[in-house]
C-alpha positions as CSV (number, residue, x, y, z in Angstrom):
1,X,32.5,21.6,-24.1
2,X,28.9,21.6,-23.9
3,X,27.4,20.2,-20.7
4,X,25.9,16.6,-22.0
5,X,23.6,15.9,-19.0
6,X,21.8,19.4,-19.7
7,X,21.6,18.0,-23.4
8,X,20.0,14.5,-22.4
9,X,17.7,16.3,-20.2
10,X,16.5,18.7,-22.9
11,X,16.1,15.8,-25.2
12,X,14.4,13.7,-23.3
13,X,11.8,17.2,-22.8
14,X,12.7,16.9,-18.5
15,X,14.0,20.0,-19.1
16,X,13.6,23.0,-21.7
17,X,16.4,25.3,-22.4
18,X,14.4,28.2,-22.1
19,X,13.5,27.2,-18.2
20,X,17.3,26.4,-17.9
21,X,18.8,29.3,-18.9
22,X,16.5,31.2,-16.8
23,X,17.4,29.0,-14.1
24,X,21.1,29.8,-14.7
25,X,20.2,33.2,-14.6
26,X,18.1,33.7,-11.7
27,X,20.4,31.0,-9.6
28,X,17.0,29.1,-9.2
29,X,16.2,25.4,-8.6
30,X,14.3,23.8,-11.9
31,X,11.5,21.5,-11.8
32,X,12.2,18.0,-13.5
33,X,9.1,16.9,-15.5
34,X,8.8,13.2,-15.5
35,X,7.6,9.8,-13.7
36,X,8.5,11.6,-10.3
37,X,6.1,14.3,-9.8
38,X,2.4,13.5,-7.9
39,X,0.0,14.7,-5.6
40,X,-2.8,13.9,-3.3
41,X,-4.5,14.3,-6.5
42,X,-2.5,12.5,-9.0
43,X,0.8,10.5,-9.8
44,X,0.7,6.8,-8.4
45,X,2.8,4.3,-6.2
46,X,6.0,4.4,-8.7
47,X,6.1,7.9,-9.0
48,X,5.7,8.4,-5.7
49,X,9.2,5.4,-5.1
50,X,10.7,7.0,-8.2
51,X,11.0,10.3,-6.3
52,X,11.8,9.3,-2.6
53,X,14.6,6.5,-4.4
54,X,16.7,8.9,-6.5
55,X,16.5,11.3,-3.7
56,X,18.2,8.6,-1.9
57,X,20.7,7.8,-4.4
58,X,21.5,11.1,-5.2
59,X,21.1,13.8,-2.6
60,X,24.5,15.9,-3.6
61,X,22.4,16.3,-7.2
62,X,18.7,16.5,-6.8
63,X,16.1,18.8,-4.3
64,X,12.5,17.9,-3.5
65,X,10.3,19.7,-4.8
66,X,7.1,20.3,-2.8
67,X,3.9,22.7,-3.6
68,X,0.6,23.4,-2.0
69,X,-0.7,21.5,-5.1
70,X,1.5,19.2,-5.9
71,X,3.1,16.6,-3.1
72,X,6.2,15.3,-4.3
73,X,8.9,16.0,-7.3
74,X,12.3,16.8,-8.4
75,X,14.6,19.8,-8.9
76,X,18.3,20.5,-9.7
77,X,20.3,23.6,-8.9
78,X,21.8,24.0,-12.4
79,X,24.7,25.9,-11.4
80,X,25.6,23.2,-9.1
81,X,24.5,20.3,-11.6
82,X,26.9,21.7,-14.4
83,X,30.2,21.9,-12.4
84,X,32.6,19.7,-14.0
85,X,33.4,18.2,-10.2
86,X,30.0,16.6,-10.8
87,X,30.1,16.0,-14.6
88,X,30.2,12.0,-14.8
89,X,27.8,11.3,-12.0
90,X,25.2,14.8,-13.1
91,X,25.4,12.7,-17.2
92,X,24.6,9.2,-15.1
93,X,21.5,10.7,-13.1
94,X,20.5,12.3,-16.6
95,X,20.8,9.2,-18.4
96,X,18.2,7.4,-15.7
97,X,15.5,10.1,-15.6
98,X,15.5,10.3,-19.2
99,X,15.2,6.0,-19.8
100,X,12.5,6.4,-16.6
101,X,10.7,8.7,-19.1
102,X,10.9,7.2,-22.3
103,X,11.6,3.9,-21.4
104,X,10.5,2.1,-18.6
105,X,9.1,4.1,-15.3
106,X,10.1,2.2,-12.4
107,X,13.1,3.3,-11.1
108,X,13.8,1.0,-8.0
109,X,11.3,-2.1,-7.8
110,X,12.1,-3.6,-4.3
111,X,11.3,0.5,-3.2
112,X,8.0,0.7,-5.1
113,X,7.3,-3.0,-3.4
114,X,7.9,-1.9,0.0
115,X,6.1,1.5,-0.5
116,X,3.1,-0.7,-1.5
117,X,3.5,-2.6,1.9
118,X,3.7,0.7,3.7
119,X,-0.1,1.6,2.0
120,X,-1.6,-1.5,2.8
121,X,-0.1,-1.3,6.6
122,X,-1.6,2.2,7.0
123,X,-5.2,0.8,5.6
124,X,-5.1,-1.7,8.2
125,X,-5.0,1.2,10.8
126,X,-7.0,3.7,8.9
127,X,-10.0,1.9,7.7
128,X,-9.9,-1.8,7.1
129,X,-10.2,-3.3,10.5
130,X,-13.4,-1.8,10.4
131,X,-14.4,-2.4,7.1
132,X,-13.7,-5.7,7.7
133,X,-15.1,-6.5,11.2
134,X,-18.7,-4.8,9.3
135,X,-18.3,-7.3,6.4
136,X,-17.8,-10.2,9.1
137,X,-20.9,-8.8,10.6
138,X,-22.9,-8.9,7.1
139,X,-21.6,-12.9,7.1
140,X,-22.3,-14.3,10.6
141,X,-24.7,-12.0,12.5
142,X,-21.8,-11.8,15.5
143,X,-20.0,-8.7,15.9
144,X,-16.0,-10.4,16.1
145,X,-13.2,-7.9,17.1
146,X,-10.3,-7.1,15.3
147,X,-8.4,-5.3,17.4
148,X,-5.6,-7.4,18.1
149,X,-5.7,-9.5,14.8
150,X,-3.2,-7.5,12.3
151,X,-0.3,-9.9,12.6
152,X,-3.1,-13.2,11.9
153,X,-4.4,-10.7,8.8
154,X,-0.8,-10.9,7.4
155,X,-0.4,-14.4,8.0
156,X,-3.9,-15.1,6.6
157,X,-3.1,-12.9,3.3
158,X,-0.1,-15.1,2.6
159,X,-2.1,-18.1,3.2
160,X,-4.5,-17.3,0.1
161,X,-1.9,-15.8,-2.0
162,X,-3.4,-12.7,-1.4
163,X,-0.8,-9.7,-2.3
164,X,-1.5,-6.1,-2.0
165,X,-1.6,-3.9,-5.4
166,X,-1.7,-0.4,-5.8
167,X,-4.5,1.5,-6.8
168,X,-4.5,5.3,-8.1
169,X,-2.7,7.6,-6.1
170,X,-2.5,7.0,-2.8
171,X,-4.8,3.4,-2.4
172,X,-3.9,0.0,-1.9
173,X,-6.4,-3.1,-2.4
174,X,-6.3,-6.6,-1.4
175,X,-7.6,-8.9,-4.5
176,X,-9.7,-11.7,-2.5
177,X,-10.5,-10.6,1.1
178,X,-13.9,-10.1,-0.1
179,X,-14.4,-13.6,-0.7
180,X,-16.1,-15.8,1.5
181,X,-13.2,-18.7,2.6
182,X,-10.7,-16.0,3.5
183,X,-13.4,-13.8,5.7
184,X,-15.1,-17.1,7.4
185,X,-10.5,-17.9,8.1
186,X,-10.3,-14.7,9.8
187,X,-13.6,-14.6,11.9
188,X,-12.4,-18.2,12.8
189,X,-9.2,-17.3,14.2
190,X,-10.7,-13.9,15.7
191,X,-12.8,-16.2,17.7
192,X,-10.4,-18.7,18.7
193,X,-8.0,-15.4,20.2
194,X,-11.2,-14.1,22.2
195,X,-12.7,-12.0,19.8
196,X,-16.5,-12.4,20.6
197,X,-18.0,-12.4,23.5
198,X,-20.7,-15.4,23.4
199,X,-22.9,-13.8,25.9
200,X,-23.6,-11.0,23.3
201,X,-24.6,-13.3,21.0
202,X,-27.8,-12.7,19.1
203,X,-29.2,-12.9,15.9
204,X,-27.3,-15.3,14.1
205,X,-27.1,-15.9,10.1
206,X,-27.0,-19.8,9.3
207,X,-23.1,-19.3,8.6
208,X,-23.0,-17.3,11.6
209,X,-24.6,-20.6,13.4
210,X,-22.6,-23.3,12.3
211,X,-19.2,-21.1,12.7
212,X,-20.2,-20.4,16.3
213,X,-21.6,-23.1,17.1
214,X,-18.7,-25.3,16.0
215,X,-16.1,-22.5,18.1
216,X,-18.4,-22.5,21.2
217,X,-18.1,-26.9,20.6
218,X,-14.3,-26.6,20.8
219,X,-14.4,-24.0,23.7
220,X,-16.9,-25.7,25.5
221,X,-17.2,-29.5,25.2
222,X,-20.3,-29.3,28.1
223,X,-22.2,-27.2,25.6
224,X,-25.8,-28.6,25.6
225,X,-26.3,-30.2,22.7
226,X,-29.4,-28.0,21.2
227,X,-27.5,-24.9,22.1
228,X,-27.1,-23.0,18.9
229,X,-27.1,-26.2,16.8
230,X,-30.5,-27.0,15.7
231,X,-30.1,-26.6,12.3
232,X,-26.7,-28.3,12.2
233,X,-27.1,-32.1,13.5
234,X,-23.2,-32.6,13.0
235,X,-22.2,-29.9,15.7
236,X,-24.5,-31.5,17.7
237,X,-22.5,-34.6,17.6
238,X,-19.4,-33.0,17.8
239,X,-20.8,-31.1,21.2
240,X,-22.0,-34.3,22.7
């Protein structure tokens, strides 16, 4: 009886039969062609959860593939893949990479959600604490620390309904952190947990003014009153 998971796979173009009968011949493994297969250079958050996932669900079945070129992918030993010991569970895995081809690419969505968590954890620590301790700088004129303020950035995200979505291949971006209310919430509470120093204050913009005027008024109710609010009469009162 012909082998139907070769068939689906060679109808569904995963596979060709020229590449698996050389395959068969050579006792090779055989690249799978589909939405599992990326690189530092291409592919995108669900390929890259596609391929990690069904390695998961079906390591007795499926190898990883992995070139100088090419970061992640699939393969099959055919030999092993046609035994009739595997038969019902080989044409179950052929059926899903051929509907994640044709049909719909996402193979596991909770995985392709977490993998999307794991990027934008790894941008915290790679570059967005400083991107965003630069932009604060750009808004207030006070150079607020970060450092410890991961755990308050998650809380913060959640409180503007801000949700990270993948971007090419590798990226992640955060719709809305570049707006003004969510920045001015974050250099707030970077303040209140000791994130300036207020004897290195300088050059203050006007937002930069009233935001540490009004910290410096809760911090220190003996502030004297034309200290750093001249331009905003109601800290004044509130420093009084």
């Amino acid at each position: 009886m012909k082998n139907e998971a070769f068939q689906i796979l060679i109808d569904a173009q995963i596979i060709t039969e020229k590449e698996l009968f050389s395959a068969l011949w050579e006792d090779s493994e055989l690249t799978l062609n589909g939405p599992w297969e990326g690189s530092d250079y291409s592919g995108c958050d669900y390929t890259e959860s596609n391929q990690r996932s069904l390695l998961r669900d079906y390591p007795e079945l499926l190898g990883h593939v992995r070139y100088w070129y090419c970061g992640y992918g699939l393969s099959i030993n055919p030999r092993e893949f046609g035994k009739a010991a595997v038969r019902d569970e080989a044409k179950d895995l052929a059926e899903i990479l051929a509907g994640l081809k044709q049909d719909y690419p996402v193979y596991d969505e909770q995985d392709n959600s977490e993998l999307i968590d794991e990027r934008a954890k790894e941008a915290w620590g790679s570059y967005l604490r400083m991107d965003l301790q630069r932009e604060l700088y750009q808004l207030t004129g006070a150079d607020i620390c970060l450092d410890d303020m991961e755990d308050t950035f998650w809380e913060l995200l959640s409180d503007h309904e801000i949700w990270p979505e993948a971007e090419g291949h590798r990226d992640v971006t955060f719709p809305g952190i570049g707006d003004e209310p969510f920045k001015l919430d974050l250099a707030k509470a970077a303040l209140r947990d000791g994130g300036l120093d207020a004897w290195t204050v300088e050059d203050l913009t006007d937002t930069g003014y009233l935001l540490v005027g009004t910290w410096m008024a809760e911090d220190y109710p003996y502030i004297h009153p034309d200290q750093l609010t001249l331009d905003f009469p109601e800290l004044v009162a509130t420093a009084a």
